[in-house]
C-alpha positions as CSV (number, residue, x, y, z in Angstrom):
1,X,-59.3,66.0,-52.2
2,X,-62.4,67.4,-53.9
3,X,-64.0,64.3,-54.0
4,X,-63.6,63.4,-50.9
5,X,-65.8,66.7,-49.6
6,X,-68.3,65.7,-52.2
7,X,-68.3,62.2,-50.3
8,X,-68.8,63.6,-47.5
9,X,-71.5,66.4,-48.4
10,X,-72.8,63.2,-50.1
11,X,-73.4,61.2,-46.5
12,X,-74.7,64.4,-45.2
13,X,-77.7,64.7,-47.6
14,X,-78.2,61.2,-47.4
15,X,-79.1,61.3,-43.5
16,X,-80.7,64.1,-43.5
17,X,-83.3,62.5,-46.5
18,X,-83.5,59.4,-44.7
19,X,-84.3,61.6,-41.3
20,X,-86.7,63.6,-42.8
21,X,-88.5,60.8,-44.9
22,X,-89.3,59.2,-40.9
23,X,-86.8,56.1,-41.9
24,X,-85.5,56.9,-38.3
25,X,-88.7,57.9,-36.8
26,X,-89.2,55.3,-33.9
27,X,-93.1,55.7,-34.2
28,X,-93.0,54.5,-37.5
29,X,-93.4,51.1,-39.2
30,X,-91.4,48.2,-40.4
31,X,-91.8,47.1,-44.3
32,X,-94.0,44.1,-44.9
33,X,-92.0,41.1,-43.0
34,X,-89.6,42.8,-41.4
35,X,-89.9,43.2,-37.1
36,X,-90.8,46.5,-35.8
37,X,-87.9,48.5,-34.5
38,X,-88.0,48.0,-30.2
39,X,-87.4,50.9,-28.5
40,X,-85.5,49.9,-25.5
41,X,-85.6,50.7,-22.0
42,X,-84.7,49.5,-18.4
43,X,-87.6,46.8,-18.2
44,X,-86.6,45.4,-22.0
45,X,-82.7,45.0,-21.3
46,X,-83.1,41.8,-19.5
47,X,-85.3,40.3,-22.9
48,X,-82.5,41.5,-24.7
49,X,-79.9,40.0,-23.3
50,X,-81.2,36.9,-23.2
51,X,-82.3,36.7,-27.1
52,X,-78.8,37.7,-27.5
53,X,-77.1,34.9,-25.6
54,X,-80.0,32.4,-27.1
55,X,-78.4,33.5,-30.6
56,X,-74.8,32.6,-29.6
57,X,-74.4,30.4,-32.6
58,X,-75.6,32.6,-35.4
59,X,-74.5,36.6,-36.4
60,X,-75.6,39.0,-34.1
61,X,-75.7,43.4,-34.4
62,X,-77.1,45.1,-32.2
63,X,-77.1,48.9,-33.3
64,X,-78.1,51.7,-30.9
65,X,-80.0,55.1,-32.5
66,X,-79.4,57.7,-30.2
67,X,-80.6,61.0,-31.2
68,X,-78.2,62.8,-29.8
């Protein structure tokens, strides 16, 4: 079971680099090509929805960041 606490140590040190490097910094920017991340709100939820239900016929994620 050794392994599996270096895993998780592992998983651990990887947030935390990606945290502190401002990967999940919502101020920050998007690489070359890529959207910016939308920080969402009461007044955006509706334009979400709908871009979600326009998508129906591909793959859709939605992932919420909560820093909490």
């Amino acid at each position: 079971m050794k392994w599996h606490n270096g895993l998780v140590f592992g998983g651990f040190a990887v947030l935390i680099l990606l945290g502190w490097s401002g990967v999940f910094d919502p101020k920050g920017h998007a690489p070359a090509g890529q959207p910016a991340f939308v920080e969402l709100n009461t007044m955006k939820m509706a334009a979400l929805r709908e871009a979600f239900n326009r998508a129906a016929d591909r793959v859709r994620v939605v992932i919420l960041v909560s820093p909490t």
